[in-house]
C-alpha positions as CSV (number, residue, x, y, z in Angstrom):
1,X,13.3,-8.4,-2.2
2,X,11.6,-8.0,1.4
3,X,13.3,-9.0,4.2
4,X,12.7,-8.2,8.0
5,X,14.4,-9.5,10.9
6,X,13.9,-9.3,14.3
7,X,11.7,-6.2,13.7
8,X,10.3,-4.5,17.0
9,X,7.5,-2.1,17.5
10,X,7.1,-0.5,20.8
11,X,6.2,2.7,22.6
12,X,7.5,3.6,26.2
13,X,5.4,4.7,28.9
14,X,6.8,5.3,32.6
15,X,5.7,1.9,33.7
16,X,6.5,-0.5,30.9
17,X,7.1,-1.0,27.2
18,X,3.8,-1.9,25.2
19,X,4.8,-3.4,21.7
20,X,3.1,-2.8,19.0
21,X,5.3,-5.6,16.9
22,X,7.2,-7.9,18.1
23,X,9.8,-10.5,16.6
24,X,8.6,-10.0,13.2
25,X,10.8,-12.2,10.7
26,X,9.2,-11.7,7.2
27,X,10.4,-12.0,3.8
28,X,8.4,-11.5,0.8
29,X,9.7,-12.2,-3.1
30,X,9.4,-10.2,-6.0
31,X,5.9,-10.7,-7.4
32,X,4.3,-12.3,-4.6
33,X,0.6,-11.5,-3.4
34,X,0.6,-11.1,0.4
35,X,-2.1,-11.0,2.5
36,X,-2.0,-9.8,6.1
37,X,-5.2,-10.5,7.9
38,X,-6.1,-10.3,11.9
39,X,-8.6,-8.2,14.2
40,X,-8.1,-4.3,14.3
41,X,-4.8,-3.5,16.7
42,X,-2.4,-6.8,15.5
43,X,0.0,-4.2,13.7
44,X,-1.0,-4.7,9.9
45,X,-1.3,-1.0,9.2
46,X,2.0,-0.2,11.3
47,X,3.7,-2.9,9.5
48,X,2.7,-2.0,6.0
49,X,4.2,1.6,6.9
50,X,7.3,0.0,8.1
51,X,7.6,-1.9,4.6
52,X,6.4,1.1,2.9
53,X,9.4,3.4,4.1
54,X,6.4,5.9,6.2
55,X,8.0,4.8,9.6
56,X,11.6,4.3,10.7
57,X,11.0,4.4,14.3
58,X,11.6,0.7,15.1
59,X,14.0,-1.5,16.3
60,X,15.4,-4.3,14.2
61,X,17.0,-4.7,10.3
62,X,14.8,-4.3,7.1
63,X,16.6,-5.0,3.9
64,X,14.9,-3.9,0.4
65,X,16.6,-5.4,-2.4
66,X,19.7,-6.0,-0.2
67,X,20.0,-2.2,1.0
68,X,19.6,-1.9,4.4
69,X,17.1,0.8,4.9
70,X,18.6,2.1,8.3
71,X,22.2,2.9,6.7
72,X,20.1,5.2,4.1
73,X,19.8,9.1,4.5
74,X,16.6,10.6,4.5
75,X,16.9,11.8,0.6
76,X,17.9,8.2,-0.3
77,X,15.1,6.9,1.9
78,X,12.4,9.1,0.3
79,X,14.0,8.9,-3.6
80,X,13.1,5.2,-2.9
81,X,9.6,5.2,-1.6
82,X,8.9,7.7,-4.2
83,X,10.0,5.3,-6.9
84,X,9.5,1.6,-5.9
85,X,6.5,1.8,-3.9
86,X,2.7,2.6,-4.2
87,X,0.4,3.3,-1.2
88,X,-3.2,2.5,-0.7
89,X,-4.4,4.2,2.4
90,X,-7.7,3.3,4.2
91,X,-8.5,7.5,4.9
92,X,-7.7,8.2,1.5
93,X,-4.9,10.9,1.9
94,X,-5.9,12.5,-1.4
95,X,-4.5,16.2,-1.7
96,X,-7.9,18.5,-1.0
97,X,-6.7,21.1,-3.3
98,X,-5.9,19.3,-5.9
99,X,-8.5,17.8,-8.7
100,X,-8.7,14.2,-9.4
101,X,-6.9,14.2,-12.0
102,X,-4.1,16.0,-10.1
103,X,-4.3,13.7,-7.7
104,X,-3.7,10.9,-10.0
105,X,-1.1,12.7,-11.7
106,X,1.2,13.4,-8.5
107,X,3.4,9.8,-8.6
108,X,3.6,10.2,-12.3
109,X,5.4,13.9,-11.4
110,X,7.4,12.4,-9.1
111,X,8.9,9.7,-12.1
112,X,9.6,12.5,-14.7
113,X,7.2,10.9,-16.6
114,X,6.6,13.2,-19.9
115,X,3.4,15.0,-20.5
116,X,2.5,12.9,-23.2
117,X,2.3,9.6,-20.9
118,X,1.0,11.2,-18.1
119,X,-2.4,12.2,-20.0
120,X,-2.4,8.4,-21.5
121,X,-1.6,7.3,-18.3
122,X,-4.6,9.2,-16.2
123,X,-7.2,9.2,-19.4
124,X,-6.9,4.9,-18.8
125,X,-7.7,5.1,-15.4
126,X,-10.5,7.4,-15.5
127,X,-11.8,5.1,-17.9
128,X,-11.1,1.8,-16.0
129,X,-12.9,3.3,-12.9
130,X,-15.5,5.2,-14.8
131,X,-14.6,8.4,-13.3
132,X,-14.1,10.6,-16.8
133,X,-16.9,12.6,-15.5
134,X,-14.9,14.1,-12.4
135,X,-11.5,14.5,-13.3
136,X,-12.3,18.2,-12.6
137,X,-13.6,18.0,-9.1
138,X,-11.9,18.3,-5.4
139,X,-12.2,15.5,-2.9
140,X,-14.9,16.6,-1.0
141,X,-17.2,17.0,-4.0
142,X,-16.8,12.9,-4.0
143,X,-18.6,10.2,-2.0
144,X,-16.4,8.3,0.5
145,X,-16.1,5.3,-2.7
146,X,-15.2,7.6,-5.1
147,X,-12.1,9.1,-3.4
148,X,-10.9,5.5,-2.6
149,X,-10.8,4.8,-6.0
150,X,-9.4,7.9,-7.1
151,X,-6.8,7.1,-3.9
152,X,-6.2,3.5,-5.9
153,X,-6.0,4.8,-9.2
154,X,-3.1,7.5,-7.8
155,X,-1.3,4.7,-6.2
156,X,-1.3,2.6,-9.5
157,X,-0.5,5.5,-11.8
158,X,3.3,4.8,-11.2
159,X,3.3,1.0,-11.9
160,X,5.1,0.9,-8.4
161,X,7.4,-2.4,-8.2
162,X,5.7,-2.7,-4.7
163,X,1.7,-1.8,-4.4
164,X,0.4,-1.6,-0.7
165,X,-3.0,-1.8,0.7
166,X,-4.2,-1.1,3.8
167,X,-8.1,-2.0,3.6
168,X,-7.8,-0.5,0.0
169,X,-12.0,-2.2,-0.8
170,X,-13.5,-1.0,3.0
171,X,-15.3,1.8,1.7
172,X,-16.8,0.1,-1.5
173,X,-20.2,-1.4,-2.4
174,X,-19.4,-5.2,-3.4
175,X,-19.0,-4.8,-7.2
176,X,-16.3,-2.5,-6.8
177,X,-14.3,-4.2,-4.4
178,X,-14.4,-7.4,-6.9
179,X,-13.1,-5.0,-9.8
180,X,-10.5,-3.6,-7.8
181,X,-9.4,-7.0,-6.5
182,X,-9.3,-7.8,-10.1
183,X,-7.1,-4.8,-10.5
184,X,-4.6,-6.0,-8.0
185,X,-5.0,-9.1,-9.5
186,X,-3.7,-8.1,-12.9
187,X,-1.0,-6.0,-11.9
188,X,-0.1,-8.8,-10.1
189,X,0.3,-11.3,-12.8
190,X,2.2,-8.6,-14.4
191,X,5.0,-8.7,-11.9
192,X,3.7,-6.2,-9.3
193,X,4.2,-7.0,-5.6
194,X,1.7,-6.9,-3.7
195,X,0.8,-6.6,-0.2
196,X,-2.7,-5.7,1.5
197,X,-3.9,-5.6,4.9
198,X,-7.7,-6.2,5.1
199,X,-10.5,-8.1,7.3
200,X,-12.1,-9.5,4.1
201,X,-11.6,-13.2,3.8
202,X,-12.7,-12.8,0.3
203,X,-10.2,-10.6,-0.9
204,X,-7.4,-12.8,0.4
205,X,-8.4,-15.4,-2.0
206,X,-7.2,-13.3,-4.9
207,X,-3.6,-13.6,-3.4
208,X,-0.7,-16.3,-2.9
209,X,-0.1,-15.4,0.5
210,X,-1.7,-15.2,3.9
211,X,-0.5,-13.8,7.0
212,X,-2.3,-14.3,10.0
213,X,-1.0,-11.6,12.7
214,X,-1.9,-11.6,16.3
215,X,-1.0,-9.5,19.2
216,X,2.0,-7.6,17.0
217,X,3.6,-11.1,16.0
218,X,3.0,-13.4,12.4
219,X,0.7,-16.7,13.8
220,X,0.4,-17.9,10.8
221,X,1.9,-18.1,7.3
222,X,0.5,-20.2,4.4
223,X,0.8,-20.6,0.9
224,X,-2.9,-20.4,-0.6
């Protein structure tokens, strides 16, 4: 489903190339659970945006479902990001003038998905992360939790084929993170891919996968 080869990150100053990645052979199957774990500045945010179709500034082939994502146009490029994969980012990114349920409702826009579903779709996720109450407010009238989970909720809402994570449980108190972990867990039995980039030991138990990064390059991969 996921395969990268030989994939570079670097930036150019006058005096030498720093990489951010470097060598990164990676392939991930449909349905797997993938963890990537290592300290802050390894690459597991710039990865997951390489995966995720956010960056294309880096040297090396990515194939997604045998495409190869460098021979797509930009309209292709976005049509699939927009359709096969969900994003969980760790500052949120929710859309300030928008309520939560707007928010939520966005991907489901993006899908054509009729006005019917939509409200089926967004009434089960306010009730799944007990957030009925604020579907009317804006992002800053929430508490740093609450617009994570309203962030995790809109990246669900799709049923992306492809859900990823970076540090989606960092701003949570500890009973949340275990029912989103839950979540991921679920969706993953259910075929969704999964792949999450987190300093949490803990949640990397809920997965199949872990990937140890250090210094831009993959130390370690085990089957857990």
């Amino acid at each position: 489903m996921i395969q990268l080869t030989e994939v570079d990150k670097y930036i150019d100053s006058r005096f030498q190339r720093v990489f951010i990645l470097k060598g990164i052979n990676l392939t991930i199957q449909q349905g797997e659970f993938v963890t990537l774990m290592g300290a802050s500045g390894v690459g597991k945010s710039t990865l997951l945006n390489i995966i995720g179709l956010l960056d294309d500034d880096y040297a090396g082939s990515y194939e997604f479902d045998g495409q190869q994502i460098k021979s797509l146009k930009e309209k292709q490029r976005s049509a699939l990001h927009k359709s096969e994969f969900g994003y969980i980012f760790q500052a949120y990114h929710l859309i300030d003038e928008l309520t939560v349920y707007e928010n939520i409702e966005t991907p489901l826009l993006y899908r054509n998905v009729s006005a019917s579903e939509r409200k089926s779709i967004i009434a089960d996720l306010l009730d799944r992360f007990k957030m009925v109450a604020k579907k009317d407010l804006f992002p800053e009238q929430l508490s740093g939790g609450q617009q994570q989970l309203v962030g995790i909720a809109r990246a669900i809402a799709g049923r992306p084929r492809v859900l990823l994570a970076d540090e989606p449980t960092g701003n949570l108190h500890s009973a949340q993170a275990k029912e989103i972990m839950e979540t991921f867990a679920a969706l993953n039995r259910e075929g969704t891919t999964i792949i999450q980039a987190t300093h949490a030991r803990e949640n990397a138990n809920y997965g199949t996968r872990l990937i140890e990064m250090a210094d831009g390059r993959i130390a370690n991969d085990i089957n857990i």
